[in-house]
Structures are given as structure tokens and as C-alpha cells.
Backbone as a ProteinNet text record, in pm:
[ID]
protein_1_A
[PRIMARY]
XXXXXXXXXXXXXXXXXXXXXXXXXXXXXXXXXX
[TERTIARY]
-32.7	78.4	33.7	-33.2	-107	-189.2	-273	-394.3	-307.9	-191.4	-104.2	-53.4	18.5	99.5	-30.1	-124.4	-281.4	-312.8	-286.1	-300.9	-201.1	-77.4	32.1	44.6	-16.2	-5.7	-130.5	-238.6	-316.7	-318.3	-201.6	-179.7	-97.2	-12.3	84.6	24.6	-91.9	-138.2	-215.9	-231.3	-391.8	-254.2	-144.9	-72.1	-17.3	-3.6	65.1	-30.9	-216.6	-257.9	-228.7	-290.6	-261.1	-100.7	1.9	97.1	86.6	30.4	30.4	-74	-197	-309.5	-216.2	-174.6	-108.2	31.3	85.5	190.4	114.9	22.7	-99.4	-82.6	-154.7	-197.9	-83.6	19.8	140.3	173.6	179.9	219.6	136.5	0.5	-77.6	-54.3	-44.7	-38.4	122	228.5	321.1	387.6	267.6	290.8	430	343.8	394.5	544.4	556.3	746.9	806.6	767.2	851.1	901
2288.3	2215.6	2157.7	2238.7	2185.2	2071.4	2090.5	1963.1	1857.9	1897.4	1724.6	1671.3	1741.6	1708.1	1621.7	1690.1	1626.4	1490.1	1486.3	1357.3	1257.4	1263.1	1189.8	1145.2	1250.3	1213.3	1119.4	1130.3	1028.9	887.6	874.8	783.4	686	752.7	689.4	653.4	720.2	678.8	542.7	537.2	409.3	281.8	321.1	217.2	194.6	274.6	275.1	151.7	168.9	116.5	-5.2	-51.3	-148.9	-246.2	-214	-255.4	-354	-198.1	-275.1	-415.8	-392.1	-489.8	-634.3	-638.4	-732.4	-825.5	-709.8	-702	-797	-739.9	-797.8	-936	-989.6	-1126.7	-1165	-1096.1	-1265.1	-1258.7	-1177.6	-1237.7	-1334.6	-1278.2	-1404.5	-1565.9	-1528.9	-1640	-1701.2	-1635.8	-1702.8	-1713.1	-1664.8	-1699.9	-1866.2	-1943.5	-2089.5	-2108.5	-1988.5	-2070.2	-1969	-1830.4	-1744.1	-1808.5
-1110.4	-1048.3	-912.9	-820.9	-711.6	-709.6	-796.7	-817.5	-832.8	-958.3	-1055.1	-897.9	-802.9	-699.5	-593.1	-580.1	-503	-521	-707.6	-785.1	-744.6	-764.8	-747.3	-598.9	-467.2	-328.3	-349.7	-398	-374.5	-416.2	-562.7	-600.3	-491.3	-518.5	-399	-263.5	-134	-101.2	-128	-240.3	-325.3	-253.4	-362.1	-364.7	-204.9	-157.6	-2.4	19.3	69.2	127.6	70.7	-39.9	-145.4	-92.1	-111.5	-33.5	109.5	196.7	344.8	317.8	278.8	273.4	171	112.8	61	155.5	225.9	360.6	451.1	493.3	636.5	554.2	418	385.3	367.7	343.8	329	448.6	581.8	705.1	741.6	736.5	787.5	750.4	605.3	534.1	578.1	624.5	601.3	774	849.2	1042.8	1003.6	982.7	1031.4	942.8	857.2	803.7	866	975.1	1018	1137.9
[MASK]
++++++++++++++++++++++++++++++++++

């Protein structure tokens, strides 16, 4: 049960970062219509 829970925090981390890094490129990308 420990490890599955290890698994699932790391997933969710992957995707966390994954998220922000996609976050960062559409601000950049979208500075000039904000």
C-alpha cells in the first residue's frame, strides 16, 4: 500500500511539473493579448 501511494505521489508530481511547464509556455506565448 505504501509503495502504490509512492507511485501515485510521483505520478501526480510528473504531471504537476508537466502542467506548470506548459503554464510557463502559454504565458509566455500569450504576454501580448494579456
Amino acid at each position: 500500500m505504501e509503495n502504490e501511494r509512492g507511485l501515485v505521489d510521483k505520478r501526480i508530481a510528473q504531471a504537476f511539473d508537466v502542467y506548470e511547464d506548459k503554464r510557463r509556455q502559454a504565458q509566455h506565448i500569450a504576454v501580448p493579448y494579456t
